[in-house]
N, C-alpha and C positions, 0 to 999 in steps of 0.2 A: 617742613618743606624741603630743606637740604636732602635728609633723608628717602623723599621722594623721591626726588630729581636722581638721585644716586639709582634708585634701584629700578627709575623707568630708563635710564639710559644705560644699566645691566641688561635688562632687559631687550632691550632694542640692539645693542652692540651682539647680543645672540641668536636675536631673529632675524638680521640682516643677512647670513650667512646661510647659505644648504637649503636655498627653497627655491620655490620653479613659480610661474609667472602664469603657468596656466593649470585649471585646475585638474588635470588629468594624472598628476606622478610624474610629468615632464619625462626627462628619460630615462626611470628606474622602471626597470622588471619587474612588475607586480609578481609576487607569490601568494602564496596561500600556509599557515599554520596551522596544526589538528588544533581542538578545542582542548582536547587532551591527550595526555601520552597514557602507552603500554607501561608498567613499572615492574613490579614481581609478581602477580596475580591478580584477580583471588585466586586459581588455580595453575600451579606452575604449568601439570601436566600439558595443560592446553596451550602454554605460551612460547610462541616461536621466540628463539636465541637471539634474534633482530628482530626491530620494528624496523619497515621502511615506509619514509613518508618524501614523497615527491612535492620537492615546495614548487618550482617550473620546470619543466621541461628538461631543462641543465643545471638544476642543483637541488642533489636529494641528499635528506638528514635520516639518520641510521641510528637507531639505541637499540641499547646491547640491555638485554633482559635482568632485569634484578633478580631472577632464578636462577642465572649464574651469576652475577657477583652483585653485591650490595652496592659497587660504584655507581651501575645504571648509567655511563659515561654516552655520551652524541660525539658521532663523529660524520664529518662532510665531505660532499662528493659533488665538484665544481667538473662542469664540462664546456670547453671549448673546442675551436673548428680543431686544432693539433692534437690535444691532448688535454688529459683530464686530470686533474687533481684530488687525491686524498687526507683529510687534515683529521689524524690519529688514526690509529689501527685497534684501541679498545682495551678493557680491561679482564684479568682471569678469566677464563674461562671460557673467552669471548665467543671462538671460533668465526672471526668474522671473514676468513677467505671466500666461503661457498657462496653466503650472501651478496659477498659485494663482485663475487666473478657472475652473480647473475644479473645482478643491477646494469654490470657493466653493457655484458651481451641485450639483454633487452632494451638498452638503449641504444647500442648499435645494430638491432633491428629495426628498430624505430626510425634511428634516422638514415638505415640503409649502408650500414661502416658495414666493413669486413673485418678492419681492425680499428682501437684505440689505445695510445700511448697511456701510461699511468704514473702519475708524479706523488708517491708519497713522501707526507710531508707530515712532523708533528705540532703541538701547540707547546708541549715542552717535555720535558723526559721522563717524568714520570711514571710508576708500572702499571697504573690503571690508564693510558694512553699510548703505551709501547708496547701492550704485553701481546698486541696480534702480530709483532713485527715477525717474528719465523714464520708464522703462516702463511703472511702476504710473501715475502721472501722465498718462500718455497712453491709457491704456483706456479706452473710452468706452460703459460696458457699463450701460443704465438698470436692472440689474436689483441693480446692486451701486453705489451713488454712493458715490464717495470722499472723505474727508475726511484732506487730507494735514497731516500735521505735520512741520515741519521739523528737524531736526535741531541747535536751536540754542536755547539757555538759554530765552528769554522765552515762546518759542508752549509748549515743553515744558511750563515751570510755568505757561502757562494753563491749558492742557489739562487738568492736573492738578490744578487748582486749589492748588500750593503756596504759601503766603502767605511765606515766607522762603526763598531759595534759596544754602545747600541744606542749612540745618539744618532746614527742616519737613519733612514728608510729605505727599500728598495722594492721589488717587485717581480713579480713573473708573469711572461704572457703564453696565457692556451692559446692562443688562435684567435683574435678578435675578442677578449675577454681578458683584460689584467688584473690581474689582484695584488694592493698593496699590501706588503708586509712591513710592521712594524715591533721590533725590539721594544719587550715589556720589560725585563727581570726584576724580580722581588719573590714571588710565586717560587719559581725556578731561576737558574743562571742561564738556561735557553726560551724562554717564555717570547712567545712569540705570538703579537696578533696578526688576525688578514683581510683585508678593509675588501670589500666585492662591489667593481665600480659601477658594473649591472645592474644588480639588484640593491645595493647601497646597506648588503647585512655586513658588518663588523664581528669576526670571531674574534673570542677574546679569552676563550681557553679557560682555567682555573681560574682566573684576574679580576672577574668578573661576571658573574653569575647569580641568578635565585638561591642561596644557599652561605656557607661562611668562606670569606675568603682568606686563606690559609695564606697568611707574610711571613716567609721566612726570612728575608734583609729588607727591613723596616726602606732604611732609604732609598735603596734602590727603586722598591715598590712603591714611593711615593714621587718621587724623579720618572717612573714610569706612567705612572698616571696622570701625573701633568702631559710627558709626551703625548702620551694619548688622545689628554683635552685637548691639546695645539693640533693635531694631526685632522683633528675631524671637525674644528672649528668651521669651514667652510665647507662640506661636505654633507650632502644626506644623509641620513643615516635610518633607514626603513627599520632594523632590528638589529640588537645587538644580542648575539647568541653565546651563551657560554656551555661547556661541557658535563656539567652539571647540572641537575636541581633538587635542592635540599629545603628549599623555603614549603609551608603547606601556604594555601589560601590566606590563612589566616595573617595579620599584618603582626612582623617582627615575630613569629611563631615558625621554628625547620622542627625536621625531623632526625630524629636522635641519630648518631651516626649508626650503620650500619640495619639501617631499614630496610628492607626486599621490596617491602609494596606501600603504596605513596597515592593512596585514591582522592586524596584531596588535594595534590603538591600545587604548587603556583606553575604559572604560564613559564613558558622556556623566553619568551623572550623579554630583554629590555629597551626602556629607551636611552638614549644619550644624557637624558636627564638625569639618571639613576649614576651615569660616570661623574658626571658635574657632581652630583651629592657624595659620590664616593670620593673626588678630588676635596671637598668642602671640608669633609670630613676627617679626611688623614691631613689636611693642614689646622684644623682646630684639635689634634693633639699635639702640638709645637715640637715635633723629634721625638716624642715620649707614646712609644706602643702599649695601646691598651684595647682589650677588648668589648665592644660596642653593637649595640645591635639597632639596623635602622630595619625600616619596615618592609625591605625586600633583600636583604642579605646583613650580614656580619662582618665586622672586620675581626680579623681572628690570627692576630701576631703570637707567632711560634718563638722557643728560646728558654734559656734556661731558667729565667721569669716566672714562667708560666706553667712548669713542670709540674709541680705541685697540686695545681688548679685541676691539670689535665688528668691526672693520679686520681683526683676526689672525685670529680664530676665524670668521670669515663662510667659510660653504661653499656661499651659495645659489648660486650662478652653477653652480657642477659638481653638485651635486644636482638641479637642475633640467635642466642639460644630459642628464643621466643617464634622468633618470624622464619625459622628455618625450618620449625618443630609444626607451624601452620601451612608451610610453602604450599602443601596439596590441593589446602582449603581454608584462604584469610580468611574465611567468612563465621567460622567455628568459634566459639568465646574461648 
């Protein structure tokens, strides 16, 4: 009976929070998610360099083809009445300037601009999320001026105005649109989420994702993930999107690293439950990193530990030889 009582007032202490009174969405921004994503084929020939997929009107998700790099990384594109925001620039290969100067202009025909500002911004520093930064940086297009932010602790928490990094939070406003930012690091030393008060989607960068999440300072990354659970406790949270996905369908099942094409991969998005299980999770190994697989991602602590493991179990070189050698045509045995 104890035990009940415990786990229906858990329960209840979580469902009190982040819910609307009528049953329509209250005041989140419906979107919409594809059923499924573009990946690496079956035939590269045919596969544009970017997918773009418009979730509303003011915030379109962009993947970068696994025919040019096996990362297959999402990166977002938040638009307000001022200026618009971009969160990562892509991995090898990307070339995501042409794409995203066309997104840009077709949205400002759409809603009648001549121009819009551009805030890029990263999820953390990484070279599969930095590698379009020349690109974007070399466009010279006066109807979209760019404002680059770098990928490195100090410009970040200006930007955001974080006064403690990275126990505060701070925030940026487009135009009638803010988006909170919140200091993650464990992933990276700049890892950064961005809560979208609109639409109530939570980017969460590498940190959290369909696929294994890569801890490189154990405690940081778990001091992170608590903030995270405190931050969104009382908040909506419609989807939580990461830049990634490595999980297939199947439950506790990813795809070997360096996969091009992924016809079965899991849904891109999570819910807040899945952070709650990821919090649950890195406090039931008591400070002691180990790696574990639940049913829609990995915890996956890096370190001198693990070297070994990563030595034996590494299959990128013959997976990659394999899926680069079908790129034409995955459909071939």
């Amino acid at each position: 009976m104890l035990i009940r009582c415990v786990l229906a007032n858990l329960v209840l202490s979580t469902s009190l929070h982040a819910q609307f009174a009528q049953p329509d969405g209250g005041s989140v921004r419906p979107g919409r998610l594809p059923l499924s994503w573009s990946t690496g084929g079956p035939r590269c020939m045919e596969m544009p360099e970017w997918q773009v997929h418009e979730y509303n009107p003011d915030l379109f998700i962009l993947r970068q083809s696994g025919c040019t790099d096996y990362e297959k990384p999402f990166v977002y594109l938040f638009f307000g009445k001022d200026r618009a925001l971009l969160y990562d620039t892509g991995s090898r290969k990307g070339n995501l300037a042409p794409t995203l100067q066309h997104v840009m202009h077709q949205w400002m025909q759409r809603n009648q601009r001549t121009s819009m500002p551009l805030v890029v911004v990263h999820s953390h520093s990484h070279g599969d999320h930095v590698a379009g930064d020349a690109g974007i940086q070399a466009l010279n297009d006066p109807a979209m001026p760019i404002t680059f932010v770098a990928a490195a602790i100090e410009p970040t928490r200006a930007l955001y105005n974080i006064a403690n990094w990275p126990e505060d939070t701070g925030s940026i406003d487009l135009g009638d649109r803010v988006i909170d930012a919140i200091p993650i690091p464990g992933h990276d030393a700049v890892s950064v989420a961005l809560y979208d008060r609109h639409t109530g989607v939570l980017l969460t960068g590498d940190s959290l994702y369909p696929g294994r999440i890569y801890i490189r300072d154990f405690d940081a990354f778990v001091r992170s993930t608590t903030r995270l659970v405190q931050f969104t406790q009382d908040k909506p949270i419609a989807h939580i999107l990461g830049c990634h996905i490595e999980e297939t369908r199947t439950p506790f099942l990813d795809y070997p690293t360096g996969t091009l094409y992924q016809p079965d991969e899991h849904e891109l998005s999570l819910s807040r439950g899945a952070l709650l299980e990821m919090e649950a999770a890195l406090e039931s190994l008591h400070g002691s990193p180990k790696r574990v697989a639940y049913r829609d991602f990995s915890l996956w602590p890096s370190g001198p530990a693990f070297r070994a493991a990563d030595r034996s179990q590494s299959s990128f070189e013959k997976v990659q030889q394999y899926q680069l050698g079908h790129m034409w045509d995955q459909t071939k045995p």
